[in-house]
C-alpha distance (Angstrom), angle and dihedral (degrees) to the residues before:
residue distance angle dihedral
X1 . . .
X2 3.87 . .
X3 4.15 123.2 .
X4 2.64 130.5 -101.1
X5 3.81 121.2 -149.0
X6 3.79 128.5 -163.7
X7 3.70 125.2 -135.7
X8 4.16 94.2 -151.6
X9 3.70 87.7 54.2
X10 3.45 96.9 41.0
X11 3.98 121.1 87.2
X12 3.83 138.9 -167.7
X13 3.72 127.3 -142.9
X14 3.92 122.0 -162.6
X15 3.79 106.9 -163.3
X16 3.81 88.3 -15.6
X17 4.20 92.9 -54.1
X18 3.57 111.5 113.2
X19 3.56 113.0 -122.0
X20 3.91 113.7 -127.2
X21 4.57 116.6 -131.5
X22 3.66 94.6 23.6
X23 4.04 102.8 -179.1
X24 3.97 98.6 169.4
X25 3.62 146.2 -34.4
X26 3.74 123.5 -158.1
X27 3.92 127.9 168.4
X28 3.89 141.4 -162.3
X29 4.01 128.2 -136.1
X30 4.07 121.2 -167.1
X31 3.00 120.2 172.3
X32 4.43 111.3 -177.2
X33 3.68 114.6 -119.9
X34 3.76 132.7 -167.1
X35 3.76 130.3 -161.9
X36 3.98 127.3 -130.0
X37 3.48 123.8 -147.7
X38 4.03 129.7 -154.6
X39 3.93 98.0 -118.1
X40 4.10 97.6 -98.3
X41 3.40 98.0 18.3
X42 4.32 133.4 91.3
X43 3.80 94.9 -152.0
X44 3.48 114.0 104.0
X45 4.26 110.6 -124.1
X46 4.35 93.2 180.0
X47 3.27 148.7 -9.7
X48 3.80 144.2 -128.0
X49 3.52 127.2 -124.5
X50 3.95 119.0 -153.8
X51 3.72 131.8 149.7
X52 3.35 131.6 21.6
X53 3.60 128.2 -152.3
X54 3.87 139.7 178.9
X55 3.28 135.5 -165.5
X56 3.54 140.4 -178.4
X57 4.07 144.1 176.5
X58 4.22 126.3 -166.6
X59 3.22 116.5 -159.6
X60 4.89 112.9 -153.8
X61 3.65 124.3 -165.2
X62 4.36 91.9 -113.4
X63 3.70 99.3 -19.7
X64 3.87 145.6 -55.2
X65 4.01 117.7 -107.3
X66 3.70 82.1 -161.3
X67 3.88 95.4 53.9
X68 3.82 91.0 44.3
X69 3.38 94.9 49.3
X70 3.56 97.1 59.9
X71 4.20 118.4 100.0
X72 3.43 131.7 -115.8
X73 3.95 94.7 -98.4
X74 3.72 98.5 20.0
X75 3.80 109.3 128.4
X76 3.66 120.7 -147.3
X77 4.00 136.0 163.6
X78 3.57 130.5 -114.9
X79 4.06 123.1 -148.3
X80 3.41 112.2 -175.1
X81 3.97 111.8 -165.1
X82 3.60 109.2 -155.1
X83 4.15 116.2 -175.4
X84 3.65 130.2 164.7
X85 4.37 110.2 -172.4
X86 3.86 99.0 -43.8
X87 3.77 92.5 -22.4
X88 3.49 122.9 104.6
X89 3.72 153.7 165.5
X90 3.88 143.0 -175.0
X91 3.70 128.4 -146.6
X92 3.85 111.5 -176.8
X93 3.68 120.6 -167.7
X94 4.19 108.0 -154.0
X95 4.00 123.5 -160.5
X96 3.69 94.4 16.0
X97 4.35 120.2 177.8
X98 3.67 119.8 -175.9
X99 3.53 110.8 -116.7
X100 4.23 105.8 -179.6
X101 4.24 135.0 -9.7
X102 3.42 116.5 -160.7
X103 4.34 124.8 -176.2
X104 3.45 124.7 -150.9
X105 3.76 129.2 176.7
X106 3.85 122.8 -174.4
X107 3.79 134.4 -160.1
X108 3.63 119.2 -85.7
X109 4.40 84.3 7.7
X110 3.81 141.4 81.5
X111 3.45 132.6 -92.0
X112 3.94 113.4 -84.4
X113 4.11 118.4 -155.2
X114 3.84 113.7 -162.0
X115 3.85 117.2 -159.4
X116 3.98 109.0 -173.1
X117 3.74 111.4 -167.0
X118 4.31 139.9 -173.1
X119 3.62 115.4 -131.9
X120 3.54 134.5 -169.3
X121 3.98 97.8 -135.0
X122 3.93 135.2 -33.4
X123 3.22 119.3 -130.6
């Protein structure tokens, strides 16, 4: 049976501060891949593994004064404590660099601050 974790359990620390109106994180890992071919044949008999890239966005109720107060090429970590009743997890993100924020605020809603971030692994 899978797990299921709970966002208003859940918390985020930036550089071991937790970050106040969390509303989601979510990341991406690609890693590039190559094929290799047995000379005269089409199947594939291995592959090539070559960069590795991670990215990540987290998403604040308004907006974080710790977030925005960050530089251009400061690098911080994110720890993302996930928990669910007695279960839990942690996903840390190490080396991380802000790469864009964007704000949106909707009719009849709150204001929504999204920090996307680079990171050097998750582990």
């Amino acid at each position: 049976m899978s797990t299921i974790y709970s966002a208003s359990e859940s918390s985020v620390l930036v550089d071991g501060h937790a970050v106040d109106g969390v509303q989601g994180i979510d990341y991406r890992m690609r890693r590039d891949r190559s094929n290799v071919y047995a000379l005269g044949s089409t199947e594939r008999v291995d592959i090539v593994s070559g960069a590795y890239e991670l990215e990540g966005r987290l998403r604040v109720a308004s907006a974080s004064p710790q977030l925005d107060g960050l530089g251009g090429d400061q690098m911080f970590q994110i720890v993302a404590k996930l928990k669910h009743g007695a279960t839990e997890a942690t996903v840390t993100f190490d080396d991380c660099f802000l790469t864009a924020k964007e704000f949106d605020l909707s009719v009849n809603g709150h204001g929504e601050a999204i920090y996307s971030f680079s990171a050097v692994r998750v582990r």
